[in-house]
C-alpha positions in Angstrom: -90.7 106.2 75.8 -92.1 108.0 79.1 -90.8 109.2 81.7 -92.1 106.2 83.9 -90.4 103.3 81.4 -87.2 105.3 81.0 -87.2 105.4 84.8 -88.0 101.4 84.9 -85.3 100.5 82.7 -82.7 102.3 84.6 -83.5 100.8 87.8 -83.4 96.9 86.2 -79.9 98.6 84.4 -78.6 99.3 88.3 -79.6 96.7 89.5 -77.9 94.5 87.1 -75.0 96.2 87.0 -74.7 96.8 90.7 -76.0 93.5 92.1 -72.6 91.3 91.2 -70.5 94.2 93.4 -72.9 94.0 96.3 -72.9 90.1 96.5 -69.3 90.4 96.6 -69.1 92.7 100.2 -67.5 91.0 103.5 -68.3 92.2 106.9 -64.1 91.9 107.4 -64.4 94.8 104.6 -67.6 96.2 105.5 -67.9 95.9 109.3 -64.6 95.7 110.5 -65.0 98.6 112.7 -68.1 97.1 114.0 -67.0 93.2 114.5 -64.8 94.0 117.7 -67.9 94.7 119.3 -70.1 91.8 118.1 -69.7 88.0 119.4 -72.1 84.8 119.4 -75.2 85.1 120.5 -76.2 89.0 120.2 -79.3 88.8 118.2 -78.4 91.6 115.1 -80.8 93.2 112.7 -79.0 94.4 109.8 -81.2 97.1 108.0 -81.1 97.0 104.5 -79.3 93.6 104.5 -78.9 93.5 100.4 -77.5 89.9 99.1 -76.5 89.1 102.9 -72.8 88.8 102.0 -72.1 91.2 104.8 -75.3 89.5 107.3 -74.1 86.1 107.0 -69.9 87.2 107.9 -71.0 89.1 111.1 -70.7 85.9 113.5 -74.1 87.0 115.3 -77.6 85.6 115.9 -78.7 87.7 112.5 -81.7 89.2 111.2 -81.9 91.3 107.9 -84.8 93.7 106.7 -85.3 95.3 102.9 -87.5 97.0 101.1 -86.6 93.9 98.2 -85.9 91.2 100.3 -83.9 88.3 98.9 -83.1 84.7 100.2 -80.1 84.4 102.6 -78.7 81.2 103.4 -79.3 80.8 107.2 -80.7 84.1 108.1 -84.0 85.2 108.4 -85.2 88.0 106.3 -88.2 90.7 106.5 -89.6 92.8 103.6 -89.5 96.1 105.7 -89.4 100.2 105.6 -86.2 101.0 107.7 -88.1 103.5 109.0 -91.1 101.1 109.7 -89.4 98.4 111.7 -91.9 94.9 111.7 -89.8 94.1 115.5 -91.1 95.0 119.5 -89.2 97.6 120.9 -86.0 96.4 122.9 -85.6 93.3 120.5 -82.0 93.3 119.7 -78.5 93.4 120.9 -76.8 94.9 118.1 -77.7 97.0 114.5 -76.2 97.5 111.6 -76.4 99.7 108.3 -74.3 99.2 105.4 -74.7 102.4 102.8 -78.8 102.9 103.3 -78.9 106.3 104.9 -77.6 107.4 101.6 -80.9 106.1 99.7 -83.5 107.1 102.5 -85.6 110.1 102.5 -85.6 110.4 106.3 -82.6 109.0 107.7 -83.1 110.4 111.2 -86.1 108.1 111.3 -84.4 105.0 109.9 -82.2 105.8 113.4 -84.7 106.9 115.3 -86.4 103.0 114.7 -83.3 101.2 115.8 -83.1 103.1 118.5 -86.6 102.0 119.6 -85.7 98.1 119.1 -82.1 98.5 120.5 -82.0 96.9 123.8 -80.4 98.5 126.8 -76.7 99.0 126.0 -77.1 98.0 122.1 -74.3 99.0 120.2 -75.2 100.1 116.2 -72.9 100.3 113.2 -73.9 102.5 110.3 -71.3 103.2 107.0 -71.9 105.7 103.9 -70.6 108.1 102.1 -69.9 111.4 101.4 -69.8 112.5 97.3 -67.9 115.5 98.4 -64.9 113.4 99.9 -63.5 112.9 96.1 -60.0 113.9 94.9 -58.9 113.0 91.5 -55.9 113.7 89.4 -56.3 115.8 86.6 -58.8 117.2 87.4 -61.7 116.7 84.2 -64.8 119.2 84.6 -67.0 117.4 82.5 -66.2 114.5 85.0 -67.3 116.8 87.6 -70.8 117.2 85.4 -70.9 113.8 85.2 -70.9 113.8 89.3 -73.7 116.1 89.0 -76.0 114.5 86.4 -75.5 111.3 88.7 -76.6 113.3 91.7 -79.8 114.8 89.8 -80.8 111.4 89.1 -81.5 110.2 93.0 -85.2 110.6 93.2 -84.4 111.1 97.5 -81.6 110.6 100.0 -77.8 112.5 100.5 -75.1 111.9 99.1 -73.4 114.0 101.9 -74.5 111.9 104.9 -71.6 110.6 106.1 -70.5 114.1 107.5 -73.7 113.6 109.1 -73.7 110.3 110.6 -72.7 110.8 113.9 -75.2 113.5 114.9 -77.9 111.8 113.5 -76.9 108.8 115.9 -77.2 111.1 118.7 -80.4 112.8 117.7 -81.7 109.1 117.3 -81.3 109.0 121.3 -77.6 106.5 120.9 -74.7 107.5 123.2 -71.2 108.0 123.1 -71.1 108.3 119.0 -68.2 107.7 117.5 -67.1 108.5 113.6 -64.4 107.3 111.7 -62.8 108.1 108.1 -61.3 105.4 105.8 -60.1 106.6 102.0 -59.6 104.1 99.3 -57.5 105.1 96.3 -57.4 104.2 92.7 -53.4 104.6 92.5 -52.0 101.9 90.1 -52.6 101.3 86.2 -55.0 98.6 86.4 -56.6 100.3 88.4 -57.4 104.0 87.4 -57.8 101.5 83.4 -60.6 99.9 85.4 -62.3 102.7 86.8 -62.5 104.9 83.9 -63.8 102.0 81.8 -66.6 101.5 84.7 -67.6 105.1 84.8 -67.5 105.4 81.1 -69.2 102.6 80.2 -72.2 103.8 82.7 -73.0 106.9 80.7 -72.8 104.7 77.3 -75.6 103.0 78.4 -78.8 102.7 76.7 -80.8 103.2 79.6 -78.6 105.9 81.5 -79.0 107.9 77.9 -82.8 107.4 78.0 -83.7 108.5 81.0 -80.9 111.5 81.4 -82.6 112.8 78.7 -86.1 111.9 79.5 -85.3 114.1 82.7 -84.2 117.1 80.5 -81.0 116.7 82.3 -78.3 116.4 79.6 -77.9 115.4 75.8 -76.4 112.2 74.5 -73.4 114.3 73.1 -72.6 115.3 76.5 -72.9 112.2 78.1 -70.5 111.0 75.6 -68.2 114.0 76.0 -68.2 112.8 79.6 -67.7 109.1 78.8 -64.2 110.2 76.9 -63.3 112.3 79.4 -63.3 109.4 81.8 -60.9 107.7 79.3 -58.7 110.4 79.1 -58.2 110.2 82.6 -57.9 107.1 82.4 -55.3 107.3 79.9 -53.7 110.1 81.6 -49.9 109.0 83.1 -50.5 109.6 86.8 -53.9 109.1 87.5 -55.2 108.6 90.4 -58.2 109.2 92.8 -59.5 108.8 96.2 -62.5 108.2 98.2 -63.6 108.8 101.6 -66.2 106.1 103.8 -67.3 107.0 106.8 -68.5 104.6 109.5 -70.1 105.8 113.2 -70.2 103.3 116.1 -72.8 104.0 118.9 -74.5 102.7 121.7 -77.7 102.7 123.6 -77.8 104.0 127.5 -77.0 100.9 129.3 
C-alpha cells in the first residue's frame, strides 16, 4: 500500500468514525456562550458548518461554508476555504466557528476573512481546543505516546490554539475579545469504560495501523501496547480524566 492509499483509508476511517459524534452537537452544547448574543433575524455564517446540528440550533438567519459541504435542512450552504470567503465584505451580523482553527493551516486568515464580512458591530464566536489542557489519573506514558503519534498524524493546524484564540481575534481587527475555559471530565465507571474502549479501539484499527506505519511513525506492537494501556486505565479503580474547551467571544468596532 502507499503512502497516498494508506493516507485515503484513514481519512474515510475518521470520517466514519467521527461523523455519528459531530451529527450529534447542539448549539445549547456548542454555542451556549455565544447564543446570549444571537436573536432572529442576524444573518450568521457559520464557518466550517459540518452536519449543521449546531447551524440549524442557533435561532439566526444562517448560512454555513465547508470545504465538504453537506445538505442542511433549511440553511443554505457554500463549498468554501475559510480563508477564502465566497461573501461581500460587511455581509453579516454574526460568525461562528465550532473546532476549525484546529484543522487550518492559517488560522489568523480564517479570522482575518470574517473580519472583512462582519458588519459594523458583528459579534463572532470561535471554540477549540488545547491538547495540552489534559489531566488523567494514572498517569500511562505510552498513553502519552499515543497523544503524540495522534499529533504527528495532522498533515497542518494546532492542537494548542485555544490558548491562542483570543489574540488571534484581536490581530484579525475584532474588539473587546473575550476567552473563556470550560473542562469536561470522564469521572464515573461507565464512563472512563467508554473512553478507554474508544481510544483503544482507534489504534486497533486497520487503517490507523497502516498508515502509522506507512509514516514510519510507530510499529503495530506499539500501537497495541498503547491500545492495552488505555484498558488498563480503563480498568484502573479511580480513573478519571479531564479536558479543557476554550471559547472566545468578540466583536467588530461598532
Amino acid at each position: 500500500m502507499t503512502a497516498l492509499m494508506a493516507r485515503e483509508e484513514f481519512d474515510r476511517y475518521l470520517g466514519a468514525r467521527h461523523r455519528p459524534a459531530h451529527g450529534r452537537r447542539t448549539a445549547e452544547r456548542w454555542a451556549a456562550f455565544l447564543l446570549p448574543h444571537l436573536g432572529p433575524g442576524l444573518r450568521l455564517l457559520d464557518i466550517g458548518c459540518g452536519p449543521g446540528s449546531i447551524t440549524i440550533g442557533l435561532g439566526t438567519d444562517s448560512i454555513g461554508v465547508d470545504r465538504a459541504p453537506v445538505t442542511i435542512e433549511g440553511v443554505p450552504v457554500a463549498a468554501a476555504d475559510g480563508a477564502a470567503l465566497p461573501f461581500a465584505d460587511a455581509s453579516f451580523d454574526a460568525l461562528y466557528a465550532n473546532a476549525l482553527l484546529q484543522h487550518v493551516p492559517d488560522p489568523l486568515a480564517v479570522l482575518r476573512e470574517a473580519r472583512r464580512v462582519a458588519r459594523p458591530g458583528a459579534v463572532i464566536g470561535v471554540g477549540d481546543a488545547d491538547w495540552d489542557g489534559v489531566l488523567q489519573h494514572p498517569r500511562e506514558p505510552l498513553i502519552d505516546r499515543g497523544h503524540e503519534i495522534r499529533e504527528a498524524l495532522r498533515a497542518s493546524g494546532n492542537v494548542r490554539i485555544g490558548r491562542e484564540l483570543r489574540g488571534l481575534l484581536l490581530e484579525a481587527g475584532f474588539e473587546r475579545a473575550e476567552l473563556t475555559v470550560n473542562g469536561n471530565a470522564v469521572g464515573t465507571d461507565d464512563a472512563v469504560f467508554w473512553t478507554a474502549e474508544t481510544e483503544a479501539t482507534w489504534f486497533e484499527a486497520a487503517p490507523v495501523i497502516a498508515y502509522v506505519t506507512e509514516l514510519g511513525l510507530a510499529e503495530a506492537d506499539e500501537l497495541a501496547a498503547i491500545a492495552a494501556a488505555w484498558r488498563r486505565w480503563g480498568s484502573t479503580p479511580g480513573a478519571c480524566s479531564a479536558t479543557f474547551w476554550f471559547t472566545a467571544l468578540a466583536w467588530t468596532p461598532s
